[in-house]
Structures are given as C-alpha cells and as structure tokens.
C-alpha positions in Angstrom: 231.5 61.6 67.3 230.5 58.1 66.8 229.8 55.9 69.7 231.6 51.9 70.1 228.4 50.5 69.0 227.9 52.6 66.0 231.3 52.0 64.7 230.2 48.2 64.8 227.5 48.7 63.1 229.8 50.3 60.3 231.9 47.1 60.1 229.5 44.8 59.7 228.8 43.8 63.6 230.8 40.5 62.8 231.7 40.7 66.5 229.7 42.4 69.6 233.2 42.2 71.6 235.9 45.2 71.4 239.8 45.2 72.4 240.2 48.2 74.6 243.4 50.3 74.9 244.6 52.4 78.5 247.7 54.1 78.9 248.7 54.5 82.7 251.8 56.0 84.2 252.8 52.5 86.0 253.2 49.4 86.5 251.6 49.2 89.7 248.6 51.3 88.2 248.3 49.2 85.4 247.9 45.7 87.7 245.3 47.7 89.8 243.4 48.3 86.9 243.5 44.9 85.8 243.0 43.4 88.7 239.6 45.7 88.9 238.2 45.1 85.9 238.7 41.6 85.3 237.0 41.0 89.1 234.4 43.1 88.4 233.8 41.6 84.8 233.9 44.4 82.9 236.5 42.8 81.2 237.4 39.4 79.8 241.0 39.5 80.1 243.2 42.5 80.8 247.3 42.2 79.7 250.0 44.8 80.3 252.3 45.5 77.6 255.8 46.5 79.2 257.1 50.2 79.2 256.0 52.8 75.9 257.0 55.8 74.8 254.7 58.4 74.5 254.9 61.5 72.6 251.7 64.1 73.1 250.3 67.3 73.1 249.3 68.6 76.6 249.6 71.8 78.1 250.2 74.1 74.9 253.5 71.7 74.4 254.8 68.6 73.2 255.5 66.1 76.1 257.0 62.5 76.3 256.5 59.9 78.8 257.4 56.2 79.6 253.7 54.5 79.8 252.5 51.1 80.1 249.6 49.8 77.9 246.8 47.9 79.2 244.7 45.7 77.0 241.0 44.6 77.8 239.1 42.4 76.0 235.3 43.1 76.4 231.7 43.6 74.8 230.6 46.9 73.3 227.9 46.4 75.8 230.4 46.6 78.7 232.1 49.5 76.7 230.7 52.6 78.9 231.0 50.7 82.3 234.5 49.6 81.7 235.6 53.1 80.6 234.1 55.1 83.1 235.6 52.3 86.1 239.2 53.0 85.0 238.6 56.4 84.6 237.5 56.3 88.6 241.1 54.2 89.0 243.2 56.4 86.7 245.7 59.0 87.7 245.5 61.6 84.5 242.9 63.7 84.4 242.6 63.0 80.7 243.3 59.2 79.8 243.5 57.3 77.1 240.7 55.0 77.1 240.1 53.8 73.7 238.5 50.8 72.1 238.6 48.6 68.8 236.4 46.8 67.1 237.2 43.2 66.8 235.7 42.1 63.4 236.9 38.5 63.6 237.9 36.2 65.9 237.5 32.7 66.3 234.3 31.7 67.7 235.1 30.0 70.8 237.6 33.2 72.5 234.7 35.3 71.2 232.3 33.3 73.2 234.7 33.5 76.2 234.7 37.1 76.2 231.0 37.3 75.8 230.5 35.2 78.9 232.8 36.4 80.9 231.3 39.2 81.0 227.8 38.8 81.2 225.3 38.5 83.6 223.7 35.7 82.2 224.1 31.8 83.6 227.7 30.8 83.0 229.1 34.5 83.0 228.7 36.8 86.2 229.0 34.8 90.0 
C-alpha cells in the first residue's frame, strides 16, 4: 500500500496539499470534528456536505446508512496527524479517512492551506 506522500510523488508533486474525505454518522459529529481540526491546524478548512447514502460491506453483509461527509483541506505533511486525531474523535471503529491528491490549484488557496497549517511564522499561533 502506498503512503499520501508516495502517491504525490506518482503525480508529479504539483501540489504538497491533499483534500481529505471522513464519513461520520452525524451532524453533530461532523461539526466536532471540524471544529477540532481546523483549531488544532491540522486542517486548512474543513466543510460538511449534507446527508449521504452509504452502501458497504461490514459484518459479513451489505449495510446502508445516512452519513455526512466531511472535507479537509490540508498538507501531505499533516496527513498522519490529521488522520489519526479524527480517528481519536470518531465513533466507528473502522472509518473512512481517506485523502486526495490535489494536483492543481491556484497558487494563492494552495498557499493558504500550506500556512494554515504550518508551524512556521504566519501559520501556527
């Protein structure tokens, strides 16, 4: 299995930042999660997309569930810390935590997302 960072290597690193995707069982666990990550800048920005339907495997059989999607925009750098904070916050014992490669963006929101969440002057308080 290939790490984050690998994967950007394979595209042609034209970005160091990464969209990352969470499915939680609520609203109110969503907004907690967003609310944790963005304070502890592990994340940019963090948006909740509105009810899913999700249709999975567990147990031995198929399930379905009404989900909400989080969406996190952060550095590969801040890939393992992100992922292993919501996965302290999260209610499943197997979630969905999940991240994308950006491999464009416009320079300036790529900035933002780099500074937002480093600890370099400018970025962490």
């Amino acid at each position: 299995m290939r790490t984050i960072r690998q994967c950007c290597s394979v595209v042609g690193n034209a970005s160091d930042c990464a969209e990352v995707r969470v499915t939680v069982s609520g609203r109110e666990e969503a907004s907690r999660i967003c609310s944790a990550v963005v304070e502890e800048r592990l994340a940019a920005a963090a948006q909740v997309v509105a009810p899913i339907e999700s249709v999975y495997w567990w147990a031995g059989e198929i399930r379905r569930a009404d989900e909400w999607l989080v969406v996190m925009m952060t550095t590969v750098g801040r890939f393992e810390a992100l992922a292993a904070r919501v996965r302290e916050l999260h209610s499943y014992e197997v979630p969905q935590i999940v991240a994308v490669p950006l491999v464009a963006g416009t320079a300036d929101y790529l900035e933002w997302i780099r500074r937002e969440t480093s600890p370099a002057p400018g970025g962490w308080k």
